[in-house]
C-alpha positions in Angstrom: 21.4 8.9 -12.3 21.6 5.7 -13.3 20.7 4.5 -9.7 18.0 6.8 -8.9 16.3 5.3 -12.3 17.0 1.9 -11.1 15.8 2.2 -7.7 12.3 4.6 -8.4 11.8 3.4 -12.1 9.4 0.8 -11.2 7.3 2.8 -9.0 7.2 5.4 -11.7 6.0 3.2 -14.4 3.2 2.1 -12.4 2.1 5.1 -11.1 2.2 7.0 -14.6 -0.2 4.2 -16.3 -3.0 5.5 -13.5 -1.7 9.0 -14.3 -0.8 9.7 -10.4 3.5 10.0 -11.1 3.4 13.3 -8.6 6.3 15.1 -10.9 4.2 15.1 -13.4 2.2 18.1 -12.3 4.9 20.4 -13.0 5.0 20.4 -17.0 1.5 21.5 -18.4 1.8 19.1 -21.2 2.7 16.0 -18.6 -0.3 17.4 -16.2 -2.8 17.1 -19.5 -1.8 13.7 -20.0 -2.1 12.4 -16.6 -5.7 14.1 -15.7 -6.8 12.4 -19.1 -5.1 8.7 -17.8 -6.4 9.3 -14.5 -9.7 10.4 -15.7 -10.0 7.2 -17.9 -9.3 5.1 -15.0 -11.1 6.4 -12.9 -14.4 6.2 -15.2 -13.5 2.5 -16.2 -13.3 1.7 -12.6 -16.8 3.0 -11.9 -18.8 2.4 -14.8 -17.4 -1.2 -15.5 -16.7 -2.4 -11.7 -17.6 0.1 -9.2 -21.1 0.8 -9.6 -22.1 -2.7 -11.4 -20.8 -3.9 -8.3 -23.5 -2.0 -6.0 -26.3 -2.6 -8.0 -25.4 -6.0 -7.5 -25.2 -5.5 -4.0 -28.8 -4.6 -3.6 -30.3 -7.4 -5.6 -28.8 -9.6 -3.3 -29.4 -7.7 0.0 -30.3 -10.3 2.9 -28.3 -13.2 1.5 -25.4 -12.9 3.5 -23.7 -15.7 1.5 -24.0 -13.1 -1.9 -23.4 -10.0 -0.2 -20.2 -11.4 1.3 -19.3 -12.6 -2.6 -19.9 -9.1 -3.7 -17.9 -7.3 -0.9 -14.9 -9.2 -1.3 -14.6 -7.9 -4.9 -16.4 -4.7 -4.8 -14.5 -3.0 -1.7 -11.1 -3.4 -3.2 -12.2 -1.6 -6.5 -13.8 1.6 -4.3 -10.2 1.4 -2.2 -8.6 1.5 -5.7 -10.0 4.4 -6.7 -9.5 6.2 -3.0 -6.0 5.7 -3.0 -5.7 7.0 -6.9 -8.0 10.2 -5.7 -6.2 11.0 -2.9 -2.3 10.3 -4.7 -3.6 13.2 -6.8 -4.8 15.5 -4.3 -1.4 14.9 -2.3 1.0 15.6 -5.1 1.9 18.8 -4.4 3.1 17.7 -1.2 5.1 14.5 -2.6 6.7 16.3 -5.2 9.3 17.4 -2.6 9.7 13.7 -1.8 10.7 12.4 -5.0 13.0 15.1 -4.9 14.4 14.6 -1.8 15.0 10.9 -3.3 16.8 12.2 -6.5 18.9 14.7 -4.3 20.0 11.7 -2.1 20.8 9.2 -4.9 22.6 12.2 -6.9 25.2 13.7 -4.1 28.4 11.9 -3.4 28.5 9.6 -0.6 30.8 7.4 1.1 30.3 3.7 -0.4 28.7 2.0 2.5 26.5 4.9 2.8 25.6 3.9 -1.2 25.6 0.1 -0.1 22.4 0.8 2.4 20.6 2.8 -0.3 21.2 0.2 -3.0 20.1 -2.7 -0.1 16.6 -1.0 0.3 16.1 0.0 -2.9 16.2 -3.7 -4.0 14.1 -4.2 -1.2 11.5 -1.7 -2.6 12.0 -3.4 -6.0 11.3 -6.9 -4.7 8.3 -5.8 -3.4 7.0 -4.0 -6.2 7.4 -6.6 -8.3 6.0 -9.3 -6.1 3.0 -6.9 -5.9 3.1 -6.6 -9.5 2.7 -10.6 -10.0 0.8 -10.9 -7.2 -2.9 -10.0 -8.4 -2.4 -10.5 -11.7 -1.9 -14.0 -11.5 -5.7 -14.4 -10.0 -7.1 -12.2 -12.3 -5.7 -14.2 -15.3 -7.2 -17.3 -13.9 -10.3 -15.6 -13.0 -10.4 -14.6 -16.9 -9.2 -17.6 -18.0 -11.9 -20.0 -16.0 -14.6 -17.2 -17.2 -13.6 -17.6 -21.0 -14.3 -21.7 -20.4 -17.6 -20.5 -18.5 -16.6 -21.8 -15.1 -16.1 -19.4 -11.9 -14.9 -19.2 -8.8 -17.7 -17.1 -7.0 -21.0 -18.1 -5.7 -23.6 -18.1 -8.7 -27.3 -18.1 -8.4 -30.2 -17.6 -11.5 -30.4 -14.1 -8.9 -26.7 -12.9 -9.9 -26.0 -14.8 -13.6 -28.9 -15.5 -15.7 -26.1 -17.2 -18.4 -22.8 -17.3 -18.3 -21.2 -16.1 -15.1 -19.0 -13.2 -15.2 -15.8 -12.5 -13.4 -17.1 -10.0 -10.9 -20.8 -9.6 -9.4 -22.4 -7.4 -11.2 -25.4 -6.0 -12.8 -25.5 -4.2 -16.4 -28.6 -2.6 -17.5 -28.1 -4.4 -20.7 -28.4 -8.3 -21.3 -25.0 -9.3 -20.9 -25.7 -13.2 -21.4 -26.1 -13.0 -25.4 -23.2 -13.1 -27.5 -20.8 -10.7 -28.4 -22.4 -8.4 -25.4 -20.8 -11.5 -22.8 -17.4 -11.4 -24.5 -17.4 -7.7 -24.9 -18.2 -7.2 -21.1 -15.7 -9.8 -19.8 -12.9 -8.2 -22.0 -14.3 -4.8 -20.2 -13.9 -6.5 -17.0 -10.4 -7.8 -17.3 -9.3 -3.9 -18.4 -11.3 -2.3 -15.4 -9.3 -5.1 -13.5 -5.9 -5.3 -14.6 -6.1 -0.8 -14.0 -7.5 -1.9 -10.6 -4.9 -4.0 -9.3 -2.3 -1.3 -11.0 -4.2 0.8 -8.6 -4.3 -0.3 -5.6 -1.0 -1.7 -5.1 1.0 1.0 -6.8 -0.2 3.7 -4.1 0.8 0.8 -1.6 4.6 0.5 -3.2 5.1 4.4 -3.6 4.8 4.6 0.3 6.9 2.0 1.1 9.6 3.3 -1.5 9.7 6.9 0.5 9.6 5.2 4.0 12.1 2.7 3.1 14.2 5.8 1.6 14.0 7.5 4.5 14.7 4.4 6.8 18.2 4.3 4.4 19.0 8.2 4.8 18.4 7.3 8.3 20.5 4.2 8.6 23.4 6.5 7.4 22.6 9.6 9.7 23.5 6.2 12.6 26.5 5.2 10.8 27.8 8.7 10.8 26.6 9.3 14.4 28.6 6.0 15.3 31.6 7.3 13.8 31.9 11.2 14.2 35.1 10.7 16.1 36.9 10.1 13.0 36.4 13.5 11.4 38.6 16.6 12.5 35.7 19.3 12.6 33.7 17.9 15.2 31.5 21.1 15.2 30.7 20.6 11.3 29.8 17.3 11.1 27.7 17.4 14.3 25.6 20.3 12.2 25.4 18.2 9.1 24.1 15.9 11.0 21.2 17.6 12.9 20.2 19.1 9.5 20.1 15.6 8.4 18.2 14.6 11.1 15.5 17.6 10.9 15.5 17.2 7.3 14.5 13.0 7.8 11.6 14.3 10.4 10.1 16.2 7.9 9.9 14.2 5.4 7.9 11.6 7.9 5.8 14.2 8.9 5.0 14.8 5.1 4.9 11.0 4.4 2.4 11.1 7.1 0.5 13.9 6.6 0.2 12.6 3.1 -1.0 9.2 3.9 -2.5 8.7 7.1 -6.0 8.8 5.7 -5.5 6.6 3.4 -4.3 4.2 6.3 -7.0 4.4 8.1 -9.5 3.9 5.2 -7.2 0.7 4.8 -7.1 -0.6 8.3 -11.2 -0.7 8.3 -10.5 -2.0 4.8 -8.6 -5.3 6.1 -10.6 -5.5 8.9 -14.1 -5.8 7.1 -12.5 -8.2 4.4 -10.7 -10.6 6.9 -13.8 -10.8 8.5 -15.5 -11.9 5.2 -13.2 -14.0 3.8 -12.8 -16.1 7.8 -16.8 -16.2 7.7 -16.8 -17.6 3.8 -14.3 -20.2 5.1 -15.4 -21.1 8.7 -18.9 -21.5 6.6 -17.7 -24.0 4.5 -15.9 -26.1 7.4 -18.6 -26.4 9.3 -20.4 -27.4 6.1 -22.9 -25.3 6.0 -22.0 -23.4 2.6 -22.4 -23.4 -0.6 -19.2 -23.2 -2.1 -16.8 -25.8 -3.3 -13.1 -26.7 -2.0 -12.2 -24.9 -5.1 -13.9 -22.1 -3.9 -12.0 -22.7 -0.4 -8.7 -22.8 -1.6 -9.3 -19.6 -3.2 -10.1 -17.3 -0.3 -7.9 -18.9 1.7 -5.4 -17.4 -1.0 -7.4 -14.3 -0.6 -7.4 -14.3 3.2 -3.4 -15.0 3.2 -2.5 -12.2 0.7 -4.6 -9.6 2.6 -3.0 -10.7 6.0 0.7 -10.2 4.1 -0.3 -6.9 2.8 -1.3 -5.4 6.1 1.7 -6.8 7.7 3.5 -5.1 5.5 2.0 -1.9 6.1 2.6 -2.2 9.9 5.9 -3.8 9.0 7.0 -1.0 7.2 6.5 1.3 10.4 8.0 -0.7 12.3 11.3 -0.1 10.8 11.0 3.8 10.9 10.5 3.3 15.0 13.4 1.0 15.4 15.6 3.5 13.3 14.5 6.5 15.5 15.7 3.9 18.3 19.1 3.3 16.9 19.7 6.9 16.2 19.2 7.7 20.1 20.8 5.1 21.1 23.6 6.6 18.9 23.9 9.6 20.2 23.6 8.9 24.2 26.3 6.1 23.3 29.1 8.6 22.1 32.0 9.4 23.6 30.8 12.9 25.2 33.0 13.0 27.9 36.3 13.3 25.8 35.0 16.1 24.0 35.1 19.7 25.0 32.2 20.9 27.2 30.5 23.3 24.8 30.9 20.6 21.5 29.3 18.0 24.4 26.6 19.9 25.3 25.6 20.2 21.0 24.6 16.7 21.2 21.7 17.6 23.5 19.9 18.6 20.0 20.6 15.6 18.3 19.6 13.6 21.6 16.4 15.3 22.1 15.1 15.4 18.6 15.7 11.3 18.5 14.2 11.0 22.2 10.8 10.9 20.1 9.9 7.8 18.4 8.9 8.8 14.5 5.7 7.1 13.4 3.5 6.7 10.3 -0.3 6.7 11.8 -3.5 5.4 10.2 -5.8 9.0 10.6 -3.2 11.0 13.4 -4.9 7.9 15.5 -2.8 5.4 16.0 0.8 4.3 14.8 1.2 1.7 12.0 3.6 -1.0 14.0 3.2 -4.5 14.3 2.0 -3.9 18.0 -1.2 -2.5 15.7 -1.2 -5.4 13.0 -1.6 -7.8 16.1 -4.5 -6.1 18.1 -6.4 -5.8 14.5 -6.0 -9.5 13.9 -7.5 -10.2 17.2 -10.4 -7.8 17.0 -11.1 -8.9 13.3 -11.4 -12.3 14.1 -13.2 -11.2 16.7 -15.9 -10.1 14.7 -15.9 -13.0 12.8 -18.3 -15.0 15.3 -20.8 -11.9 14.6 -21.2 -12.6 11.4 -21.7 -16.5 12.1 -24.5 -15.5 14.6 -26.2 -13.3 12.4 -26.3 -16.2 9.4 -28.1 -17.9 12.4 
């Protein structure tokens, strides 16, 4: 127990601030109390972010250098509240997941079988926390540099008629007089800090249930590798190919859950590292607006978004290579010093590995770093577009 709260507790206490923990649904006291967090973050988001942000947007519509400014901060709050919307819809389905987890981390297992779950659950922790400390160390600036009445955005009399704000947006109220500027930057950096919890809890919860299964499949090789050492051949082989079926279906769930989601996020990182390389090839070639303060600070942009995506695709990766070593596995065993009918058993085995196991963005195309590469290209691609149509 004390593991399982150790390696999921993180994940947990994210996910239950946004009110999308998917156990929660099971107690009707617990499912009260999330649909009132989730419906308070969800309103915050829109009527302090989301929709400010659009009416934004069409004030500055045909000023590509503004509408660029307004995307890069208004796509990521209506992905936030996506991935929070569709975590919900999907918790039915994950609920068997996070049981599956607890079942794993509760039954008794050999220690190097524990080892490789405690590796990638640190793994998982590492990388929520990075993601935890990650956007909130902009956003503190952000609030910080709007509190002293500078900014990092691009400001015209058309977007801030006084003080500038952290985000581009419009109120239908005058938000340049005091305390209505104070009282909507403090509204701001709440509707923030619940966006950034957001959007990269969703992102750590899938990678805690791929990375578990990557573990549960790391042992499934180790015990593959080694079945010569037990007595009932017959047994463990069975064990074994329950494992193994049990491990595809949580994929397929994991998948089934998530892959629209990925694709939402793949047209996501394409639009916004097409953006953020116009904003900066525009201010190269001199031709911009924006300071080398400004520069420095999408290039921070640009290089976060790139290490998120490739830790998508990363995070694939691994479940492919797994399948891999588990095939490899099983055509590798000794077969021909067992008896012909115990031989012929690891034909199951053999054929249920002989098909790699993906996570796919939409049932479209696999999340691998094969992916992440041809994205790059194309979104940069695209990035001359946008310098011809500025033309």
């Amino acid at each position: 127990m004390i593991d399982l709260e150790w390696a999921i507790g993180l994940n947990r206490l994210m996910l239950k601030l946004i009110g999308s923990w998917p156990p929660d649904n099971r107690d009707p006291h617990k499912t009260l109390k999330s649909k009132i967090r989730l419906l308070c973050s969800i309103i915050i988001l829109l009527f302090i972010l989301a929709i400010p942000s659009f009416l934004s947007l069409i004030r500055v519509w045909g000023d590509m250098i503004l509408m660029v400014d307004n995307l890069i901060y208004s796509l990521p709050v209506s992905i936030a509240i996506l991935k929070v919307c569709i975590i919900w819809y999907k918790q039915e389905d994950l609920v068997s997941l996070i049981d599956m987890i607890a079942t794993d981390w509760m039954k008794p297992k050999m220690k190097e079988e524990r080892d490789v779950m405690l590796r990638l659950a640190k793994i998982s922790r590492m990388i929520a926390i990075g993601g935890c400390f990650l956007p909130f160390i902009p956003m503190i600036v952000c609030f910080a540099l709007t509190y002293f009445g500078l900014t990092l955005r691009h400001v015209t009399n058309l977007t801030d008629l006084g003080k500038p704000l952290m985000v581009q947006t419009y109120y239908l109220y005058n938000v340049s007089k005091s305390p209505q500027f104070e009282l909507t930057v403090f509204a701001q950096g709440i509707a923030l800090f619940i966006m950034c919890i957001s959007f990269y809890a969703v992102d750590h919860f899938l990678g805690l249930l791929v990375l578990h299964v990557y573990g549960q499949m790391e042992n499934l090789h180790i015990r593959l590798a080694r079945m010569e050492r037990y007595a009932n051949f017959d047994s463990v082989l069975k064990y074994n190919v329950q494992d193994h079926c049990r491990l595809i279906r949580s994929i397929e769930i994991i998948d089934d859950s998530f892959d629209l989601l990925l694709l939402v996020i793949v047209v996501y990182f394409g639009i916004i590292f097409c953006l953020l390389g116009f904003l900066i090839i525009n201010i190269l070639n001199d031709n911009g607006q924006i300071s080398l303060m400004q520069l420095g600070w999408f290039a921070v942009g640009t290089i976060t978004v790139l290490l998120h995506m490739g830790l998508y695709c990363a995070v694939g990766e691994t479940l492919v290579m797994q399948c891999e070593k588990i095939h490899r596995a099983a055509y590798d065993y000794t077969w021909y010093t067992l008896d012909p009918k115990s031989a012929r058993k690891l034909i199951l085995i053999m054929l249920r590995a002989s098909k790699p196991l993906y996570i796919t963005a939409g049932k479209t195309f696999p999340m691998t770093m094969a992916t992440f590469c041809n994205l790059l290209k194309t979104s940069t691609g695209y990035i001359s577009v946008l310098l011809a149509n500025q033309d």
